[in-house]
C-alpha positions, 0 to 999 in steps of 0.5 A: 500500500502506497502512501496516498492508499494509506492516507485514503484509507485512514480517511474514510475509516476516520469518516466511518468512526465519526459517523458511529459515534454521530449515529451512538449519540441520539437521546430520548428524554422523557419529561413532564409536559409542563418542566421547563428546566428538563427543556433546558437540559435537552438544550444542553445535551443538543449543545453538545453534539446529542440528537435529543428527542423529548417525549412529555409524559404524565406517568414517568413512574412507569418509565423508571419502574420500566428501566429499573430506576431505584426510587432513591435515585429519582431525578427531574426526568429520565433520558435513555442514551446508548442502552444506558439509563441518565437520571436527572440533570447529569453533567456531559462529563459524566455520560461521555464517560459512561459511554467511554468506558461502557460499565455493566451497569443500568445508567447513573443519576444526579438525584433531585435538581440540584441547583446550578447543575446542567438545565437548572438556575442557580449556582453550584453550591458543592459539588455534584455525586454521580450514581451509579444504576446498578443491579440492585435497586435497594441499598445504599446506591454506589458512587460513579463520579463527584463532579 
């Protein structure tokens, strides 16, 4: 293989890479219809290359007992990426490295509406504990990222 092959080739394998990861980044967020902050946050996740399809529900509850989403663990809204399950406000950092690193676990989730977090007002007053969904939906949940 000559240079111009070799350069050839490593393009359109590049192409065919980016184009995997276009297609891996599609979001299915499910929110209450009237939620303006769980809006702000599709905005922020399109802001950072994701395809987000929002779907306005009145029953999240059957979504989160459909995914295995421990009570505990319950956020503003709850977005389907990749096969995993995110939970509430989560940061870009931490999905990107969900997706990275692919764990056998259900998804993670930033519980409640943490002020300042992605998609809500306010200022970050400390810093924001990541968890895992995991196997087990009692206990005490596992830590996946501080941020």
């Amino acid at each position: 293989m000559n240079r111009r092959s070799f350069l050839g080739w490593l393009a359109a394998a590049a192409a065919a890479s980016s184009a995997s990861a276009q297609s891996a980044r599609r979001a299915t967020l499910y929110k209450n219809p009237q939620c303006g902050c769980c809006e702000d946050y599709a905005d922020y996740l399109r802001g950072r290359g994701y395809k987000v399809e929002v779907i306005p529900t009145h029953d999240l509850d059957a979504v989160r007992s459909r995914h295995r989403v421990p009570d505990l663990l319950y956020g503003c809204h709850t977005t389907l990426i990749d096969g995993y399950v995110v939970e509430g406000h989560v940061p870009a950092g931490a999905i990107e490295r969900l997706l990275r690193e692919r764990p056998r676990i259900r998804g993670i989730s930033l519980p409640g509406m943490p002020q300042g977090s992605p998609g809500m007002t306010g200022r970050k007053k400390e810093p924001f504990t990541i968890y895992e969904i995991g196997a087990r939906t009692t206990g005490k949940p596992r830590v996946y990222a501080v941020e």
